[in-house]
C-alpha positions in Angstrom: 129.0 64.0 116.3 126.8 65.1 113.5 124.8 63.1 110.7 126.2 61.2 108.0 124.3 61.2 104.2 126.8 59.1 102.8 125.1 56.4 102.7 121.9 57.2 102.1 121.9 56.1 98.3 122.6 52.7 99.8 119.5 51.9 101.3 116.7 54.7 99.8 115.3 55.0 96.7 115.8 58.3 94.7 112.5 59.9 95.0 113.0 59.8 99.4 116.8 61.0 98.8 116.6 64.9 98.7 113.5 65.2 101.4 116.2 62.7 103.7 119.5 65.1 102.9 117.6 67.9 103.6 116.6 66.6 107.1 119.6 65.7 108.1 121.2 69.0 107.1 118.9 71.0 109.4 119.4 68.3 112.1 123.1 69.1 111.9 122.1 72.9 112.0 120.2 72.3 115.3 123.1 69.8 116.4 125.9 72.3 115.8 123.6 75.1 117.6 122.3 73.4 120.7 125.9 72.5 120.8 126.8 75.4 121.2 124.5 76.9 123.7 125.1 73.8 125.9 128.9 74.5 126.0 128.1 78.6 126.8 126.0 76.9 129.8 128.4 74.9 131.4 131.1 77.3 130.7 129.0 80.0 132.5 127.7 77.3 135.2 131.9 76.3 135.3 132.6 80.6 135.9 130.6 80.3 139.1 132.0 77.9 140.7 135.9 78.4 139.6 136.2 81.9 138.8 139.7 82.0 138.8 139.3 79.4 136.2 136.7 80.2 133.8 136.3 83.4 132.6 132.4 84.7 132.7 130.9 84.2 129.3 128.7 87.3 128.0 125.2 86.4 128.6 124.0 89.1 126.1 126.1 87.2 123.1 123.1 87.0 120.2 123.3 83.5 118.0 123.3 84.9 114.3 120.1 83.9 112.3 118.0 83.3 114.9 115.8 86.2 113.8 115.9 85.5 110.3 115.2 81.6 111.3 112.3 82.8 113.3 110.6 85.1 110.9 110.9 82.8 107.6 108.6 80.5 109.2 105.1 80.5 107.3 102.2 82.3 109.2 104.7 84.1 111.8 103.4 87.7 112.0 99.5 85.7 113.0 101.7 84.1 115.8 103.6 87.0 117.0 102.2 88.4 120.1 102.1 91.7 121.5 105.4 91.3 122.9 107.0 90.8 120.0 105.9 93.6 117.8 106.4 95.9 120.6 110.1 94.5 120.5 110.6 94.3 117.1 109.1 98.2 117.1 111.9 99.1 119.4 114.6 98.1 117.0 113.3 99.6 113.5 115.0 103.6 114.1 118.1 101.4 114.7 117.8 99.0 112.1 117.7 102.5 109.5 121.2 103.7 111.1 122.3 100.2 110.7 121.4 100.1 107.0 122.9 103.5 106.6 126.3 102.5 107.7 126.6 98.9 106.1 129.0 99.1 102.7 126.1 96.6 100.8 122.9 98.2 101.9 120.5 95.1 102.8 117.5 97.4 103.9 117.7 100.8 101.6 115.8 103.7 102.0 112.3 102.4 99.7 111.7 99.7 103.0 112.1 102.3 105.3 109.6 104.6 103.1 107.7 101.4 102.9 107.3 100.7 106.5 106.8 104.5 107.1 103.5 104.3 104.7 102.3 101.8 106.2 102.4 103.2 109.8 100.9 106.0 108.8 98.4 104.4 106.4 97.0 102.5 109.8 97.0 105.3 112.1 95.0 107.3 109.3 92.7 104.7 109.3 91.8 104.9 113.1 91.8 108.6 112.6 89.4 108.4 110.0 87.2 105.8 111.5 87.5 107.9 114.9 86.2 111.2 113.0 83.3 109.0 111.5 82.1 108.2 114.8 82.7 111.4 116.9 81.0 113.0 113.4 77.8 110.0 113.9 77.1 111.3 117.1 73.7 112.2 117.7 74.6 114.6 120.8 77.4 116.2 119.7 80.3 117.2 122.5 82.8 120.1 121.5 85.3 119.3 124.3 85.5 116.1 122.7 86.5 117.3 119.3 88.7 119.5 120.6 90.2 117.2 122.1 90.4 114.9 119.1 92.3 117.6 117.2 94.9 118.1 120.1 95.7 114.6 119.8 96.0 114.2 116.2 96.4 117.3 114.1 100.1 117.0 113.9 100.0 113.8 112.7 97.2 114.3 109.9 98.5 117.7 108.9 101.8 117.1 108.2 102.6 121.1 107.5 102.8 121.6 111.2 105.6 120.6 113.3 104.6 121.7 116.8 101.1 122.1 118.9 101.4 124.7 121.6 98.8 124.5 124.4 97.7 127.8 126.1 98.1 126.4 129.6 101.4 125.4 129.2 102.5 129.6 128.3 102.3 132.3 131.4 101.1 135.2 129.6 97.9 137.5 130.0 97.1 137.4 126.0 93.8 136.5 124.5 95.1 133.6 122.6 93.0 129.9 122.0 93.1 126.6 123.9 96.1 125.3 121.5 98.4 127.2 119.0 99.6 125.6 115.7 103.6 126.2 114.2 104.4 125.3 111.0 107.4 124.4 109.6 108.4 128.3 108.9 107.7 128.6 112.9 104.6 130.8 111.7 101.7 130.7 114.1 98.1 129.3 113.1 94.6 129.8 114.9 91.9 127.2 115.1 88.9 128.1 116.5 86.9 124.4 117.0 82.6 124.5 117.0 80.6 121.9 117.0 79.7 120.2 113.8 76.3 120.5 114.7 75.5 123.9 115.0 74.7 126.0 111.2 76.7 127.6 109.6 74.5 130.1 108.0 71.3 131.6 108.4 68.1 132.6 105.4 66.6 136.3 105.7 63.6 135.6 103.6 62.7 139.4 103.6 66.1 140.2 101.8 66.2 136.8 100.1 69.7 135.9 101.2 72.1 134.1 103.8 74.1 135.5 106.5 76.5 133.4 108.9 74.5 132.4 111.6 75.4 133.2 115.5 77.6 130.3 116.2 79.9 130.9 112.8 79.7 134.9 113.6 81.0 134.3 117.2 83.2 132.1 116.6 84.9 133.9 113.2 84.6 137.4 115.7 86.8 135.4 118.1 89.7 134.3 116.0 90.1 137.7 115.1 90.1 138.9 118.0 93.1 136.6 118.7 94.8 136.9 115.9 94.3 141.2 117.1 95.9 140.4 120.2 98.8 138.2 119.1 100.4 140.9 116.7 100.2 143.4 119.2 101.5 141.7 121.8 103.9 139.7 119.4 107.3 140.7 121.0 105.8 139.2 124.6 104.4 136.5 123.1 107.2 135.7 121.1 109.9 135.7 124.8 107.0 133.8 126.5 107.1 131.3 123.8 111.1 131.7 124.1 111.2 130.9 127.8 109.3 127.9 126.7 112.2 126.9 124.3 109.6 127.3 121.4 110.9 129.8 118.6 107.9 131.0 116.3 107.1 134.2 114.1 104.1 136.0 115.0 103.3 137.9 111.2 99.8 138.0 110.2 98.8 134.7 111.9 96.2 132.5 110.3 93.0 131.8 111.5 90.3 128.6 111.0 87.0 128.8 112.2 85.9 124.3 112.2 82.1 124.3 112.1 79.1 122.6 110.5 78.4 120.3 108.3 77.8 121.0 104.2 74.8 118.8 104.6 73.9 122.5 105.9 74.0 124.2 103.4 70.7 122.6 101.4 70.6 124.3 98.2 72.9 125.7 95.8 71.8 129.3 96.2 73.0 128.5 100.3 76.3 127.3 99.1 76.8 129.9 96.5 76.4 132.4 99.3 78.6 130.3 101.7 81.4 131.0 99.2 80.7 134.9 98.8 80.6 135.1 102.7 84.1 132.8 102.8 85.6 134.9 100.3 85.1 138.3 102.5 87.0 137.2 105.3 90.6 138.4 105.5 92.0 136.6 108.0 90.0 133.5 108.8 88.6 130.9 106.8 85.7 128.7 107.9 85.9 125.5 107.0 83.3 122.4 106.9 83.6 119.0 109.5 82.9 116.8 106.2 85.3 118.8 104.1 88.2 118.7 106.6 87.6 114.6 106.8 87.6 114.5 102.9 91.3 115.9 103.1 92.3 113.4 105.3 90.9 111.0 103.4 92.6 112.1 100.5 95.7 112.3 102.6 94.9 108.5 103.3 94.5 107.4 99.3 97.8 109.6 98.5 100.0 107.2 101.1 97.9 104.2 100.4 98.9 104.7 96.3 102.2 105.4 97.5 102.4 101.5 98.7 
């Protein structure tokens, strides 16, 4: 059975003619697939009950198209529900191997890079909007930004490959709540404050700025750490080993994450902020608002990109 356009010039004027054929021809689509399906059924149904007789049809057989069919319709990604994506998630690493091996590539490497940008250009924007309001706070909690940072340096600092959390290694070293290895498997210190506290303090007898308590403590600690990892580098580094984590421990970098550069009110203050930066060996101290402006810039590099 199907459906006959044969005669359709017969009893239709022209104008109804190609709206009519191209009915019928996707009646005949549904026809020939339903079809089928309905003979899969009985034949599975038919296995059953005669097994000897009919051989077991493969349930997990997939009906070419049906995807495609499914996603041309207009509107689909509003109507997809959570489901869905989470499905079609599943299948996009496979869907690159796919592409890889196919002789006529169908989805070449610029979708992938596409789809990759995109990812990451949404999971920036939470990050971003996430910083804004952990940043807003009016009480200011520094188990909460550490805890922030855990979760999403990796993904926002691309130069680092691996987070290494200092309850996860059994050694007696002084070393901070997480590590960070980079793709040279060097080792680099952050040393999280609250964005709250100041970063540097006026002497109006001598006229100038020093770092303030919080900064000095905190800059005094990372180098206390960074002391303690290269001299205990060849136990740290078999700890790490046990751990199946190879890193380097040579002159490790440190980053002190504190206050604001609403802070520093005047140009003389941020003038002296750089002079005190600049004297540091081993650590630098960076700014909450100027770390954010590098993920935003991050953000409008992928976001260009698309």
């Amino acid at each position: 059975m199907s459906f006959k356009s044969t005669s359709i010039k017969h009893y239709f004027p022209l104008v109804f003619r190609g709206a009519l054929e191209s009915m019928l021809s996707n009646c005949n689509e549904i026809y020939k697939e339903n079809s089928g399906r309905l003979k899969e059924a009985c034949i599975f149904q038919l296995s059953k009950i005669f097994p000897k007789h009919f051989e077991s049809p493969d349930q997990n057989v997939y009906v070419k198209n049906t995807i495609s069919k499914a996603l041309s319709i207009e509107g689909i990604v509003e109507q997809l529900s959570l489901q869905d994506i989470k499905e079609i998630a599943k299948i996009i690493p496979s869907l690159i191997d796919k592409s890889a091996s196919l002789k006529k590539t169908v989805l070449d490497k610029m979708l992938f890079i596409d789809i990759k940008n995109k990812v990451n250009t949404i999971k920036l924007t939470a990050i971003i909007s996430e910083y804004e309001k952990l940043l807003g706070k009016k009480t200011q909690n520094e188990a909460e930004w550490q805890d922030f940072f855990r979760s999403n340096m990796l993904f926002f600092n691309s130069s680092y490959l691996d987070l290494i959390e200092k309850k996860n290694i059994s050694i007696k070293v002084s070393i901070p709540d997480f590590l960070l290895i980079d793709q040279f498997q060097f080792v680099d210190i952050f040393e999280i404050k609250r964005p709250d506290f100041e970063c540097l303090k006026y002497d109006k007898s001598h006229d100038n700025y020093y770092w303030s308590e919080e900064a000095s403590k905190a800059i005094s600690q990372v180098e206390k750490y960074i002391f303690e990892m290269e001299n205990n580098a060849n136990a740290l580094i078999n700890a790490f080993k046990e751990e199946g984590v190879e890193l380097k421990i040579i002159r490790p970098r440190g980053f002190v994450l504190i206050s604001k550069r609403s802070t520093l009110i005047n140009a003389k203050c941020i003038k002296s902020f750089r002079v005190l930066s600049s004297a540091l060996k081993n650590v630098q101290v960076v700014l909450y608002d100027d770390f954010l402006e590098s993920i935003k810039t991050k953000y409008s590099l992928i976001s260009s990109e698309q």
